[in-house]
C-alpha positions in Angstrom: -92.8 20.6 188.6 -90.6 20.1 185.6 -91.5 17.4 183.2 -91.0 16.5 179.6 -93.9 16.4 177.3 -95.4 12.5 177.0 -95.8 13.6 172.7 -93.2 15.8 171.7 -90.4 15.3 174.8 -90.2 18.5 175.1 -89.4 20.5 178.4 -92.6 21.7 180.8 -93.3 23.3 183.7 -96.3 22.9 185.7 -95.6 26.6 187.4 -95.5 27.8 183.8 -97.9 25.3 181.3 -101.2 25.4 182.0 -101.2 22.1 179.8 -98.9 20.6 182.0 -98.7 17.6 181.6 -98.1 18.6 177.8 -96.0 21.5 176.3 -99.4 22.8 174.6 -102.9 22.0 173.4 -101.3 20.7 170.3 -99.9 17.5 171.9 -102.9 17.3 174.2 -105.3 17.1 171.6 -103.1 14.6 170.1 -102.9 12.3 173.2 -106.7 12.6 173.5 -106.7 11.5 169.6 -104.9 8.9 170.4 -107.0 7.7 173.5 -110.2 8.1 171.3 -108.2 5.8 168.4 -107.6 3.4 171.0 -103.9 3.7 169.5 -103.2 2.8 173.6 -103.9 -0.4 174.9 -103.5 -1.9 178.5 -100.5 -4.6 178.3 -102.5 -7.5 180.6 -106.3 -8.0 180.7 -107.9 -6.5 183.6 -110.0 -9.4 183.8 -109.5 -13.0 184.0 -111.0 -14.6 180.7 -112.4 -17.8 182.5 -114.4 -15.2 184.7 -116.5 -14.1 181.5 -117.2 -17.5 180.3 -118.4 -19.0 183.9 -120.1 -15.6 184.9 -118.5 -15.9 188.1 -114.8 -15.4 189.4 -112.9 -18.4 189.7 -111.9 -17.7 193.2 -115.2 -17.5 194.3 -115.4 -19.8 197.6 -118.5 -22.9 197.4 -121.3 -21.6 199.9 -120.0 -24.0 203.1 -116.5 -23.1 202.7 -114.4 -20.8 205.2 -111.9 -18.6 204.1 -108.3 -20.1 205.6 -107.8 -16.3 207.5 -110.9 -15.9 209.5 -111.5 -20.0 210.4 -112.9 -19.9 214.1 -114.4 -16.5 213.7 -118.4 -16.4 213.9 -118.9 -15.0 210.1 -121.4 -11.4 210.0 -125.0 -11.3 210.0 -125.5 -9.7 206.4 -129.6 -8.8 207.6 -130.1 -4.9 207.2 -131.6 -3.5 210.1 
């Protein structure tokens, strides 16, 4: 599998690199560098933020209430036998 190296863009080969992704240990050290400098960041919160300060999701459903899918449908006995 060809590819281009995520640091340097340069050309690699999976067949031929055994850093593959990367063109050598030079750039991989530098990507883990960068991971470990938290120099990347994930664009949108994985979480909600109200879902920290209520402990809870926000979807969570009030005990009594069916989900709008399975209305009619006995619901499961959660008892471990």
């Amino acid at each position: 599998m060809k590819h281009r190296c995520p640091i340097c863009k340069a050309a690699t080969d999976s067949e031929q690199n055994a850093e593959f992704p990367f063109c050598s240990e030079r750039c991989r050290m530098r990507d883990l560098g960068n991971w470990a400098s938290e120099s990347y960041v994930v664009s949108e919160p994985v979480f909600d933020a109200d879902e920290l300060e209520t402990g809870s999701k926000s979807t969570a459903e009030e005990p009594g209430e069916e989900d709008e899918d399975f209305k009619g449908f006995p619901k499961p006995n959660d008892t471990i036998h």
